[in-house]
C-alpha positions in Angstrom: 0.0 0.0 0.0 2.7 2.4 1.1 4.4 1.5 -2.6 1.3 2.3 -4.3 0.7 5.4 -2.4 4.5 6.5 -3.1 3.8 5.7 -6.8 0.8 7.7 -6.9 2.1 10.9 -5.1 5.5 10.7 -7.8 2.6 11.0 -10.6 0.9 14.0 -9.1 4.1 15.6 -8.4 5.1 15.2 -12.5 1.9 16.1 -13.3 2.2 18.9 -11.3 5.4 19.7 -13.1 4.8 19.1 -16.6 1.6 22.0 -15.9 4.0 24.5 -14.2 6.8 24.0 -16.8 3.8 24.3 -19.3 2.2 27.6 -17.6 5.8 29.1 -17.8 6.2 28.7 -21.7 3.2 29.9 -22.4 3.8 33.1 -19.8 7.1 33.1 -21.3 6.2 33.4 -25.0 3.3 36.1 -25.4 1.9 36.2 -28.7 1.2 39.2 -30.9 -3.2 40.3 -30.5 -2.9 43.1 -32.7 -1.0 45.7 -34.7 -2.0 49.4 -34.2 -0.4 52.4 -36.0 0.3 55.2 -33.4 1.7 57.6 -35.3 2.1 57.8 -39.3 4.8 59.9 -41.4 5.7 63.5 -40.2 6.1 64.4 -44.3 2.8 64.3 -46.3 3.7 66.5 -48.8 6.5 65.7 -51.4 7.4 67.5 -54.9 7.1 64.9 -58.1 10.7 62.4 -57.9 11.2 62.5 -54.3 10.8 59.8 -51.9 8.6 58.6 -49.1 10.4 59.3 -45.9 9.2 57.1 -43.0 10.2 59.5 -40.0 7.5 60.1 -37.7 5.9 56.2 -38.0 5.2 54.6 -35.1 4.1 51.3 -35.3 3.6 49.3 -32.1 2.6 45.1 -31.8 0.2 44.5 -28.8 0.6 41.2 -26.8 -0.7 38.3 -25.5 0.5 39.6 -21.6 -0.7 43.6 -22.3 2.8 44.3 -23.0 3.9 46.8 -25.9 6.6 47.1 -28.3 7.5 49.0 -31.2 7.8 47.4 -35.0 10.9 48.7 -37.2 11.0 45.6 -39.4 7.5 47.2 -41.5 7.7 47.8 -45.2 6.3 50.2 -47.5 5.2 49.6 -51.0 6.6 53.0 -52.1 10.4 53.3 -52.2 11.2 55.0 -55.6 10.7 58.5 -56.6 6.9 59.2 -56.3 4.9 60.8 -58.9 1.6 62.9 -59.2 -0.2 59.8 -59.4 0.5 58.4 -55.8 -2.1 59.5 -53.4 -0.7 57.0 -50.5 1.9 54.9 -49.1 0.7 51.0 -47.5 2.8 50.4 -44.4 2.5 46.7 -43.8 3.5 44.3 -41.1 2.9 40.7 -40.9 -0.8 40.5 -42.7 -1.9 44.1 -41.1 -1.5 46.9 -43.4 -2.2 50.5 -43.4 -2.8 53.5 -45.1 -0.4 56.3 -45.3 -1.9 59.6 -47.2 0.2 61.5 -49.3 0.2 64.6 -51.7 2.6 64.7 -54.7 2.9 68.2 -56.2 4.8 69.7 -59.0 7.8 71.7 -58.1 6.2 74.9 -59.0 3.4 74.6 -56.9 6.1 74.3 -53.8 5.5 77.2 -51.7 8.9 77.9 -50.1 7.7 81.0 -48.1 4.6 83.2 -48.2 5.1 87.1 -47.8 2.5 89.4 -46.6 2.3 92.5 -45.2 -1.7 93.3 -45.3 -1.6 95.1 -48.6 -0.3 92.6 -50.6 1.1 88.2 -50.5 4.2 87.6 -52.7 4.3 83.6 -52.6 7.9 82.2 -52.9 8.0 78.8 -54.8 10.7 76.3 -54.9 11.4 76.7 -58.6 12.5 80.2 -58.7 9.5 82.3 -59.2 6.7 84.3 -57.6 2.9 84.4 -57.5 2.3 88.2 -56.6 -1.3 89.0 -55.8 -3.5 92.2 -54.6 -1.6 95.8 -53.2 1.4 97.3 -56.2 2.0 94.1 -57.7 -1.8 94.1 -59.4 -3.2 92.2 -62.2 -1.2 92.8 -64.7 1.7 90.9 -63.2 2.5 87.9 -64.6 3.7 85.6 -61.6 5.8 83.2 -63.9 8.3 86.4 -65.2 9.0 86.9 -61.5 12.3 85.4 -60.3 13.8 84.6 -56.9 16.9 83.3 -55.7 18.1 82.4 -52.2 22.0 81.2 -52.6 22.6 80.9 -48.9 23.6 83.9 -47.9 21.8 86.8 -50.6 18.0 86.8 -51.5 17.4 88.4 -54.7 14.0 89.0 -56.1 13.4 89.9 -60.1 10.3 92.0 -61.2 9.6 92.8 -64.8 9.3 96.0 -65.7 7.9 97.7 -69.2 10.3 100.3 -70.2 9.5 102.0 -73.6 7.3 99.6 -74.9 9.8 96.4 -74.0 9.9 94.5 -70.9 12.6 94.9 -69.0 13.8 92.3 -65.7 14.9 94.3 -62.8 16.6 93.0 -60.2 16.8 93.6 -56.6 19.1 92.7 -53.7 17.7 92.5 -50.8 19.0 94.2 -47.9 18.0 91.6 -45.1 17.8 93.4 -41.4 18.1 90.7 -38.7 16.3 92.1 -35.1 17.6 91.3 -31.2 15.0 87.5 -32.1 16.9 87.0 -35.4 13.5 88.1 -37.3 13.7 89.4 -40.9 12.7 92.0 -42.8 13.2 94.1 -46.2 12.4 96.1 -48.5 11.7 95.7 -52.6 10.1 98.2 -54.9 6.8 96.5 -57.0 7.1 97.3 -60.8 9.4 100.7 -60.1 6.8 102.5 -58.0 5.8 100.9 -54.8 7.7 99.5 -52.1 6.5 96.9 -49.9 7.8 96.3 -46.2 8.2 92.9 -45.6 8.4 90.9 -42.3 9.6 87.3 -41.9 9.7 85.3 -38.3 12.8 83.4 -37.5 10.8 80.1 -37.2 9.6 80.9 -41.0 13.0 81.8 -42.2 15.0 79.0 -40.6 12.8 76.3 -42.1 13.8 77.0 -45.3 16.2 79.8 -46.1 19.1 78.2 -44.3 22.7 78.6 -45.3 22.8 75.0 -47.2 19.5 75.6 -48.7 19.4 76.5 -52.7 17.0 78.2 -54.2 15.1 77.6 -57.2 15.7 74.1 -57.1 15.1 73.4 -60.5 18.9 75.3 -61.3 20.5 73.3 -59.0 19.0 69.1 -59.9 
Protein backbone atom coordinates (compact mmCIF):
# COMPACT_ATOMS: atom_id res chain seq x y z
CA UNK A 1 0.00 0.00 0.00
CA UNK A 2 2.72 2.39 1.06
CA UNK A 3 4.39 1.46 -2.55
CA UNK A 4 1.31 2.28 -4.32
CA UNK A 5 0.71 5.39 -2.41
CA UNK A 6 4.55 6.50 -3.13
CA UNK A 7 3.83 5.69 -6.84
CA UNK A 8 0.81 7.71 -6.87
CA UNK A 9 2.09 10.91 -5.15
CA UNK A 10 5.49 10.73 -7.78
CA UNK A 11 2.55 11.02 -10.57
CA UNK A 12 0.89 13.98 -9.07
CA UNK A 13 4.10 15.56 -8.40
CA UNK A 14 5.09 15.16 -12.51
CA UNK A 15 1.90 16.06 -13.27
CA UNK A 16 2.21 18.85 -11.29
CA UNK A 17 5.37 19.74 -13.09
CA UNK A 18 4.78 19.10 -16.59
CA UNK A 19 1.64 21.97 -15.92
CA UNK A 20 4.03 24.52 -14.25
CA UNK A 21 6.78 23.96 -16.78
CA UNK A 22 3.83 24.32 -19.33
CA UNK A 23 2.19 27.57 -17.62
CA UNK A 24 5.84 29.10 -17.82
CA UNK A 25 6.22 28.67 -21.66
CA UNK A 26 3.18 29.85 -22.43
CA UNK A 27 3.85 33.05 -19.79
CA UNK A 28 7.11 33.10 -21.31
CA UNK A 29 6.25 33.43 -25.01
CA UNK A 30 3.34 36.14 -25.36
CA UNK A 31 1.91 36.18 -28.73
CA UNK A 32 1.19 39.16 -30.91
CA UNK A 33 -3.25 40.27 -30.51
CA UNK A 34 -2.92 43.13 -32.70
CA UNK A 35 -1.01 45.70 -34.74
CA UNK A 36 -1.99 49.43 -34.17
CA UNK A 37 -0.42 52.38 -36.03
CA UNK A 38 0.34 55.23 -33.42
CA UNK A 39 1.72 57.58 -35.31
CA UNK A 40 2.13 57.79 -39.27
CA UNK A 41 4.78 59.85 -41.36
CA UNK A 42 5.67 63.49 -40.22
CA UNK A 43 6.06 64.45 -44.28
CA UNK A 44 2.84 64.31 -46.31
CA UNK A 45 3.66 66.46 -48.83
CA UNK A 46 6.51 65.74 -51.37
CA UNK A 47 7.38 67.50 -54.86
CA UNK A 48 7.06 64.89 -58.10
CA UNK A 49 10.66 62.44 -57.90
CA UNK A 50 11.18 62.54 -54.31
CA UNK A 51 10.81 59.80 -51.93
CA UNK A 52 8.57 58.58 -49.12
CA UNK A 53 10.36 59.32 -45.92
CA UNK A 54 9.22 57.07 -43.03
CA UNK A 55 10.19 59.54 -39.98
CA UNK A 56 7.54 60.13 -37.68
CA UNK A 57 5.93 56.21 -38.03
CA UNK A 58 5.16 54.63 -35.08
CA UNK A 59 4.10 51.25 -35.32
CA UNK A 60 3.63 49.27 -32.10
CA UNK A 61 2.58 45.14 -31.80
CA UNK A 62 0.18 44.48 -28.82
CA UNK A 63 0.62 41.16 -26.76
CA UNK A 64 -0.66 38.31 -25.48
CA UNK A 65 0.53 39.55 -21.64
CA UNK A 66 -0.69 43.61 -22.28
CA UNK A 67 2.80 44.32 -23.01
CA UNK A 68 3.93 46.75 -25.90
CA UNK A 69 6.62 47.13 -28.29
CA UNK A 70 7.48 48.99 -31.21
CA UNK A 71 7.79 47.41 -35.00
CA UNK A 72 10.91 48.68 -37.24
CA UNK A 73 11.04 45.64 -39.39
CA UNK A 74 7.52 47.25 -41.50
CA UNK A 75 7.73 47.84 -45.24
CA UNK A 76 6.27 50.24 -47.49
CA UNK A 77 5.18 49.63 -51.03
CA UNK A 78 6.55 52.97 -52.10
CA UNK A 79 10.45 53.27 -52.24
CA UNK A 80 11.19 54.98 -55.60
CA UNK A 81 10.73 58.51 -56.61
CA UNK A 82 6.87 59.23 -56.33
CA UNK A 83 4.86 60.85 -58.95
CA UNK A 84 1.58 62.94 -59.25
CA UNK A 85 -0.23 59.77 -59.42
CA UNK A 86 0.53 58.37 -55.80
CA UNK A 87 -2.15 59.46 -53.42
CA UNK A 88 -0.67 57.04 -50.51
CA UNK A 89 1.88 54.87 -49.05
CA UNK A 90 0.72 51.04 -47.53
CA UNK A 91 2.85 50.40 -44.45
CA UNK A 92 2.49 46.65 -43.78
CA UNK A 93 3.46 44.30 -41.10
CA UNK A 94 2.91 40.71 -40.95
CA UNK A 95 -0.75 40.47 -42.68
CA UNK A 96 -1.90 44.08 -41.15
CA UNK A 97 -1.52 46.92 -43.43
CA UNK A 98 -2.22 50.54 -43.39
CA UNK A 99 -2.83 53.49 -45.07
CA UNK A 100 -0.44 56.33 -45.26
CA UNK A 101 -1.92 59.59 -47.17
CA UNK A 102 0.25 61.47 -49.28
CA UNK A 103 0.22 64.56 -51.71
CA UNK A 104 2.64 64.70 -54.71
CA UNK A 105 2.90 68.19 -56.24
CA UNK A 106 4.80 69.67 -59.03
CA UNK A 107 7.83 71.68 -58.12
CA UNK A 108 6.25 74.87 -59.00
CA UNK A 109 3.39 74.55 -56.86
CA UNK A 110 6.13 74.30 -53.84
CA UNK A 111 5.45 77.20 -51.74
CA UNK A 112 8.88 77.86 -50.13
CA UNK A 113 7.71 80.95 -48.12
CA UNK A 114 4.65 83.17 -48.23
CA UNK A 115 5.09 87.06 -47.82
CA UNK A 116 2.53 89.37 -46.62
CA UNK A 117 2.26 92.55 -45.22
CA UNK A 118 -1.67 93.26 -45.31
CA UNK A 119 -1.62 95.12 -48.61
CA UNK A 120 -0.33 92.58 -50.64
CA UNK A 121 1.08 88.22 -50.50
CA UNK A 122 4.15 87.58 -52.65
CA UNK A 123 4.33 83.60 -52.56
CA UNK A 124 7.91 82.18 -52.94
CA UNK A 125 8.04 78.84 -54.84
CA UNK A 126 10.65 76.25 -54.91
CA UNK A 127 11.37 76.68 -58.60
CA UNK A 128 12.48 80.19 -58.66
CA UNK A 129 9.51 82.34 -59.20
CA UNK A 130 6.73 84.25 -57.59
CA UNK A 131 2.92 84.40 -57.53
CA UNK A 132 2.32 88.22 -56.55
CA UNK A 133 -1.26 89.01 -55.77
CA UNK A 134 -3.49 92.17 -54.64
CA UNK A 135 -1.60 95.78 -53.18
CA UNK A 136 1.38 97.25 -56.15
CA UNK A 137 1.98 94.08 -57.72
CA UNK A 138 -1.82 94.14 -59.35
CA UNK A 139 -3.20 92.15 -62.16
CA UNK A 140 -1.19 92.83 -64.73
CA UNK A 141 1.67 90.93 -63.20
CA UNK A 142 2.54 87.90 -64.64
CA UNK A 143 3.66 85.64 -61.63
CA UNK A 144 5.83 83.17 -63.90
CA UNK A 145 8.28 86.42 -65.20
CA UNK A 146 9.00 86.92 -61.49
CA UNK A 147 12.26 85.37 -60.31
CA UNK A 148 13.85 84.60 -56.92
CA UNK A 149 16.90 83.34 -55.67
CA UNK A 150 18.12 82.37 -52.24
CA UNK A 151 22.02 81.20 -52.58
CA UNK A 152 22.59 80.87 -48.85
CA UNK A 153 23.62 83.93 -47.94
CA UNK A 154 21.83 86.85 -50.62
CA UNK A 155 17.96 86.81 -51.46
CA UNK A 156 17.43 88.36 -54.67
CA UNK A 157 14.02 89.00 -56.15
CA UNK A 158 13.45 89.87 -60.06
CA UNK A 159 10.30 91.96 -61.25
CA UNK A 160 9.57 92.83 -64.76
CA UNK A 161 9.31 96.03 -65.73
CA UNK A 162 7.86 97.69 -69.19
CA UNK A 163 10.31 100.29 -70.20
CA UNK A 164 9.46 101.96 -73.64
CA UNK A 165 7.28 99.55 -74.94
CA UNK A 166 9.80 96.38 -73.99
CA UNK A 167 9.94 94.45 -70.90
CA UNK A 168 12.61 94.87 -68.97
CA UNK A 169 13.80 92.28 -65.69
CA UNK A 170 14.89 94.33 -62.84
CA UNK A 171 16.63 93.00 -60.17
CA UNK A 172 16.79 93.55 -56.62
CA UNK A 173 19.11 92.75 -53.71
CA UNK A 174 17.67 92.52 -50.77
CA UNK A 175 18.96 94.24 -47.85
CA UNK A 176 18.03 91.63 -45.07
CA UNK A 177 17.79 93.36 -41.43
CA UNK A 178 18.10 90.67 -38.69
CA UNK A 179 16.29 92.12 -35.13
CA UNK A 180 17.61 91.30 -31.25
CA UNK A 181 15.03 87.46 -32.08
CA UNK A 182 16.86 87.03 -35.37
CA UNK A 183 13.54 88.13 -37.25
CA UNK A 184 13.72 89.39 -40.94
CA UNK A 185 12.73 91.98 -42.76
CA UNK A 186 13.24 94.14 -46.15
CA UNK A 187 12.36 96.14 -48.48
CA UNK A 188 11.74 95.71 -52.57
CA UNK A 189 10.07 98.21 -54.88
CA UNK A 190 6.80 96.49 -57.00
CA UNK A 191 7.13 97.27 -60.81
CA UNK A 192 9.35 100.69 -60.07
CA UNK A 193 6.75 102.48 -57.99
CA UNK A 194 5.77 100.91 -54.79
CA UNK A 195 7.67 99.54 -52.10
CA UNK A 196 6.55 96.93 -49.92
CA UNK A 197 7.76 96.34 -46.16
CA UNK A 198 8.19 92.92 -45.62
CA UNK A 199 8.36 90.87 -42.27
CA UNK A 200 9.57 87.27 -41.90
CA UNK A 201 9.73 85.34 -38.27
CA UNK A 202 12.82 83.42 -37.51
CA UNK A 203 10.79 80.11 -37.22
CA UNK A 204 9.58 80.93 -41.02
CA UNK A 205 13.00 81.77 -42.22
CA UNK A 206 14.96 78.97 -40.60
CA UNK A 207 12.77 76.32 -42.09
CA UNK A 208 13.84 76.97 -45.35
CA UNK A 209 16.22 79.79 -46.14
CA UNK A 210 19.09 78.19 -44.31
CA UNK A 211 22.73 78.56 -45.28
CA UNK A 212 22.80 75.04 -47.23
CA UNK A 213 19.55 75.58 -48.67
CA UNK A 214 19.45 76.45 -52.67
CA UNK A 215 17.01 78.21 -54.17
CA UNK A 216 15.12 77.62 -57.15
CA UNK A 217 15.68 74.10 -57.06
CA UNK A 218 15.12 73.41 -60.48
CA UNK A 219 18.87 75.26 -61.33
CA UNK A 220 20.55 73.33 -58.99
CA UNK A 221 19.03 69.13 -59.91
Amino acid sequence: MKKIASNLLAVVIAVTALAAVLAFAACGEPTITDIQLMMGAEKEEYVVGETFDKTGIVLTAIYSDGTRKEITDYTIDKTGPLTLSDTEVTITYQDKTFKQPIKVIELGEKVVLTLANGVDRCCLHADGHISLQGGGGGGSNDPHETKWTWDGETLRIWLTNWVEGAKEDHMTEMEIEYDELNNISFQYELRGRWHMNYFISYNEWSQVLTADARYPVAANR
